[in-house]
C-alpha positions as CSV (number, residue, x, y, z in Angstrom):
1,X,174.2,171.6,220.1
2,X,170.9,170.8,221.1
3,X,168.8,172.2,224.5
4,X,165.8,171.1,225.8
5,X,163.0,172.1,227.9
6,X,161.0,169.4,229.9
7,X,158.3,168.4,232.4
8,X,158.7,165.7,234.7
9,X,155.2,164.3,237.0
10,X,156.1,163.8,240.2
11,X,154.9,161.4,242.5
12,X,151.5,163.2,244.7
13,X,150.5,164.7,241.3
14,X,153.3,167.9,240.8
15,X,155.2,169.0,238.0
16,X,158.5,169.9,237.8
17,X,159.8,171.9,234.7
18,X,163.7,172.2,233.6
19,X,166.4,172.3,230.8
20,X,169.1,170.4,229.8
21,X,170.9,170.2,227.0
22,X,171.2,166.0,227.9
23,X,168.2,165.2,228.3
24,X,168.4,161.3,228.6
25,X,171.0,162.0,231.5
26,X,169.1,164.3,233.1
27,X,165.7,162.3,233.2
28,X,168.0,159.9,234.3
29,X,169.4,161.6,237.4
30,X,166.1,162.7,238.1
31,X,164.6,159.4,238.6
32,X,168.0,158.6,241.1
33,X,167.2,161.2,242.9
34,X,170.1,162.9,241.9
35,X,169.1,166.5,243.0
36,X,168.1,167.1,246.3
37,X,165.0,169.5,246.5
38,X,161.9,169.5,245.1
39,X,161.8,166.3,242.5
40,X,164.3,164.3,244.7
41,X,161.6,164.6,247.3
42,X,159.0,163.4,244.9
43,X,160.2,160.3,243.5
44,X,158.7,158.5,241.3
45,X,159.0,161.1,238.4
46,X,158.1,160.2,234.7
47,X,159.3,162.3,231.8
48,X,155.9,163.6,230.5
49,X,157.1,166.4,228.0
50,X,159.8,167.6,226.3
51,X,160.7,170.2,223.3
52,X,164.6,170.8,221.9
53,X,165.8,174.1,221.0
54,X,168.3,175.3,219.5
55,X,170.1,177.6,222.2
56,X,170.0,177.2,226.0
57,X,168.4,180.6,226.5
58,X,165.6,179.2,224.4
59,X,165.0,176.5,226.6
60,X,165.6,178.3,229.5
61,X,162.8,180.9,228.6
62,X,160.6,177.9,228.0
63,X,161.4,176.4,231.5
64,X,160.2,179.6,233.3
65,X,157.3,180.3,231.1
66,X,156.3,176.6,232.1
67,X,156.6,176.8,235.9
68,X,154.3,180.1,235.5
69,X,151.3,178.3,234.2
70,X,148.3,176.7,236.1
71,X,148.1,173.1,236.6
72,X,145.1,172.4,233.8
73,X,147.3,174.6,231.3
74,X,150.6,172.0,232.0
75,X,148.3,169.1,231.2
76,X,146.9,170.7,227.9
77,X,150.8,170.7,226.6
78,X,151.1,167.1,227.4
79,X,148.4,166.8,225.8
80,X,149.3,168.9,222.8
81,X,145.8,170.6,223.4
82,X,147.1,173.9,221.8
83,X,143.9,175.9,222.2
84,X,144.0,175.2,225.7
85,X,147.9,176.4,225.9
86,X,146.8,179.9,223.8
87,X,144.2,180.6,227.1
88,X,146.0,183.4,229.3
89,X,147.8,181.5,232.2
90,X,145.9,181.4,235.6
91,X,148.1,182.8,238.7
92,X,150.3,180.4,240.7
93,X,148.4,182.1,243.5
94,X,144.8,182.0,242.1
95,X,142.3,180.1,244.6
96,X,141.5,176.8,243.0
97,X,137.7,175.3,242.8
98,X,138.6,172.1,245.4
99,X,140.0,172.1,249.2
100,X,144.2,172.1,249.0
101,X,143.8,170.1,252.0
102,X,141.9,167.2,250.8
103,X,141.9,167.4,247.2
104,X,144.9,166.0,244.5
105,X,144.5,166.6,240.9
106,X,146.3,166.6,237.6
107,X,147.6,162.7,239.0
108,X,149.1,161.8,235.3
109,X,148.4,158.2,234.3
110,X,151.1,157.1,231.7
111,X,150.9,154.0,229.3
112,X,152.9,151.3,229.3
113,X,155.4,151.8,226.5
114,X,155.2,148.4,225.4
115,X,151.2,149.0,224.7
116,X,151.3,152.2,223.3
117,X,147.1,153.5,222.5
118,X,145.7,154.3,219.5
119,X,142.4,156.3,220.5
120,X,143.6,157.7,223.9
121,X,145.7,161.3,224.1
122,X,145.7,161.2,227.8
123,X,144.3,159.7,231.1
124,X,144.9,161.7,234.6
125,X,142.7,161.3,237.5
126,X,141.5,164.0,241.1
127,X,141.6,162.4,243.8
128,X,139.4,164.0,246.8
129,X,139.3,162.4,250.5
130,X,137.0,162.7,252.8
131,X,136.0,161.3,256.8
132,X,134.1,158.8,254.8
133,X,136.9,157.5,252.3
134,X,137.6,158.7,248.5
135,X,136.4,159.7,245.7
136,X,138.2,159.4,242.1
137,X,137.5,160.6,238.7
138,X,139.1,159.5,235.9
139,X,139.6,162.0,232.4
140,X,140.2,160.0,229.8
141,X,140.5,162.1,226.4
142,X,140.9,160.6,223.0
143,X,138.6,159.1,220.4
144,X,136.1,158.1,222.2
145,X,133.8,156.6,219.6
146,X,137.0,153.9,218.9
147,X,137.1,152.7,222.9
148,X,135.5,149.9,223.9
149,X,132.6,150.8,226.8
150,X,131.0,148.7,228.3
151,X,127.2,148.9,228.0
152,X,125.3,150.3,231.2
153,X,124.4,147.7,233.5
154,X,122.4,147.2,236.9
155,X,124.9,148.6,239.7
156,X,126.5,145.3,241.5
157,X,129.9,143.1,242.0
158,X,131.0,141.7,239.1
159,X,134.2,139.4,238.5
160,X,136.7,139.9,234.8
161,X,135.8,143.8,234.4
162,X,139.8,144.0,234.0
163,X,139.2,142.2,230.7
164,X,137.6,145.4,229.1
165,X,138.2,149.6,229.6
166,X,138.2,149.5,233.5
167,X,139.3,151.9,235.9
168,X,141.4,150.9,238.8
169,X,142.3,151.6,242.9
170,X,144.6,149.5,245.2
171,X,145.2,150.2,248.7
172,X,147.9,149.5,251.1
173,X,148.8,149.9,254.2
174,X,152.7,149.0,256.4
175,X,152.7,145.2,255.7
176,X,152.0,143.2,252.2
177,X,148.2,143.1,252.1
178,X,146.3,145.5,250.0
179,X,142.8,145.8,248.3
180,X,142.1,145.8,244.7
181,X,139.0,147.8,243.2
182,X,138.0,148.0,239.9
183,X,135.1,150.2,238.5
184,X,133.6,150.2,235.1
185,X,131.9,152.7,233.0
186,X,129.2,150.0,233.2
187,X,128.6,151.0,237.2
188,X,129.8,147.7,238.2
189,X,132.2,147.4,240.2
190,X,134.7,144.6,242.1
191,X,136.4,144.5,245.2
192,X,139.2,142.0,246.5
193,X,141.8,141.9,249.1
194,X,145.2,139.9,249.0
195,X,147.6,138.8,252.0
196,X,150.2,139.7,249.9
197,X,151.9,140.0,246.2
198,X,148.8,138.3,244.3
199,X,148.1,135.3,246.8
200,X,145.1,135.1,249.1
201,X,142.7,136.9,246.7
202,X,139.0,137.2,248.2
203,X,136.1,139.1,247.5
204,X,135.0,141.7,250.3
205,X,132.5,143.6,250.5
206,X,132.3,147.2,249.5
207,X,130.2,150.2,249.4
208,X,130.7,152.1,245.8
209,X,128.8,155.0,243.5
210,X,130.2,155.2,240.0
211,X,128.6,157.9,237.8
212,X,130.2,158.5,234.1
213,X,129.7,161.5,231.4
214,X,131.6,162.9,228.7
215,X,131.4,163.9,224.8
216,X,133.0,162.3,221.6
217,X,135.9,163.6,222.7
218,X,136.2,163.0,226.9
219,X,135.1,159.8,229.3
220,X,135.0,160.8,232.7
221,X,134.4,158.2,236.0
222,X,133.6,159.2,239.0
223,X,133.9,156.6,241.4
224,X,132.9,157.0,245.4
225,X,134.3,154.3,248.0
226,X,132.9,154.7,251.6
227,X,136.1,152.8,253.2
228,X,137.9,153.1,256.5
229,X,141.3,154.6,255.3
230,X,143.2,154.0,258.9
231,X,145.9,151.9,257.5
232,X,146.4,152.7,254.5
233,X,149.7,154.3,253.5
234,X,149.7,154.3,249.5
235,X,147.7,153.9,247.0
236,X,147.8,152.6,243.4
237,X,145.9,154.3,240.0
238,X,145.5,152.3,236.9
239,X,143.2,151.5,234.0
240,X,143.1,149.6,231.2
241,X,142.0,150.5,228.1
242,X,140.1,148.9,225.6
243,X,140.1,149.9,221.7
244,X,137.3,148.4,219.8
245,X,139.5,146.7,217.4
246,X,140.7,144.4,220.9
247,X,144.1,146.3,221.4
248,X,144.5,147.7,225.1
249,X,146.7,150.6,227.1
250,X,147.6,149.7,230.4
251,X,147.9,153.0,232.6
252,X,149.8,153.5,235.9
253,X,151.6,156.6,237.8
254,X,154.3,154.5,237.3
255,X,155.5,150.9,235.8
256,X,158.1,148.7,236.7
257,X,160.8,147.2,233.9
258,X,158.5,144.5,233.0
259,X,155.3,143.8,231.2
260,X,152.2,145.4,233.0
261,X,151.2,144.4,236.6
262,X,148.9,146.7,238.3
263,X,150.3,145.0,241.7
264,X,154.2,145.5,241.1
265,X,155.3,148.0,244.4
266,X,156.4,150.1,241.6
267,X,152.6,151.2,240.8
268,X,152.1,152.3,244.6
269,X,153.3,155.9,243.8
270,X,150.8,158.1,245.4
271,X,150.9,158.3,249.5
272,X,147.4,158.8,251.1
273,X,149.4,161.3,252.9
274,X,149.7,163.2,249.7
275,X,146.4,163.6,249.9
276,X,145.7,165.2,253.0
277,X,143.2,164.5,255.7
278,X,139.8,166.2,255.7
């Protein structure tokens, strides 16, 4: 019989670790909400990681050795980033760099399985709020040198950045409008608003910073939108993901059942509330 030890992402940005020995059930009841307590309460979840052992105390001792380790350690073992994992374990209780109260991180961005990447390992994105609005920065890790990146360009609105690696935002509030921003390693950026699913599309105006760095191995976007955030309720992450030979990853929280759409209710995972109030 087989066990195994997994790691579900939770909608706000937490992980939950377990063991099964179904695991395809389990994920399953999971994403029903099956369980009350701590995942049922944090729906979405996506299975991010699992391993398969061959007795349940195995995976069982994995489990707990999982729920003991920081936040940036869980995301090196979805990544497979085994240096990272072989780092002593910070404290559940160690202080962390950001404010709890205003800062989310660790948000896990997942590809659509029907356009799995080629270059990229792994895409998860901080969120930090402040009286002014939010700030985002996307970690993108892979082969860099295969992406395609836009070149640097003069800081203004532009239209199609979608059609290349772009990073994304949507807001929304009680009703069916929301607002669309995309930002590009290029420091352009675009800004729209709808009535409702996809109809009504205008531009609006929008006051945005986008700063990018990284290595061969590492992209990282910073974008800063000074927005009123009063009715907003949930938000939307997303990307896609350009690979120089023209195939693209399409990255969400979550996706529905069908091809990729950035504007499905499914993708509107995260509540602002998750993120606290400055």
């Amino acid at each position: 019989m087989t066990f195994w030890a997994y790691l579900l992402h939770c909608r706000g940005g937490a992980f939950y670790a377990g063991h099964t020995d179904d695991l395809e059930r389990r994920v399953a009841q999971h994403e029903a909400g099956a369980f009350p307590g701590f995942s049922a309460g944090r729906l979405p979840v996506t299975l991010v990681w699992s391993e398969n052992f061959a007795t349940r105390i195995e995976a069982l001792e994995t489990e707990r050795r999982i729920k003991g380790w920081s936040r940036a350690k869980k995301m090196a073992l979805i990544r497979g980033d085994w240096d990272e994992i072989s780092y002593p374990a910070k404290g559940k209780n160690d202080p962390s760099t950001g404010s709890g109260r205003t800062e989310v991180g660790g948000l896990f961005l997942c590809s659509h399985p029907a356009h799995p990447p080629g270059a990229v390992r792994s895409l998860d994105v901080t969120a930090t709020r402040s009286a002014g609005g939010l700030a985002l920065t996307y970690c993108l890790t892979g082969d860099i040198a295969a992406l395609a990146i836009p070149p640097q360009a003069a800081p203004h609105c532009a239209d199609n950045l979608w059609q290349t690696t772009c990073f994304e935002l949507f807001l929304r509030g009680e009703g069916a409008a929301y607002r669309e921003y995309n930002f590009s390693p290029s420091g352009q950026w675009a800004a729209y608003a709808f009535d409702s699913y996809r109809a009504g599309r205008r531009d609006i105006p929008a006051q945005i910073a986008i700063a990018t760095n990284g290595d061969a191995e590492s992209l990282n976007l910073t974008a800063t939108l000074v927005t009123d955030l009063a009715d907003v309720t949930s938000l939307a992450l997303s990307a896609v993901i350009e690979e120089r030979d023209g195939h693209k990853s399409f990255w969400a929280l979550t996706h529905h059942a069908g091809p990729p759409d950035f504007h499905h209710d499914a993708c509107f995972a995260l509540r602002l509330a998750d993120i606290g109030a400055p």
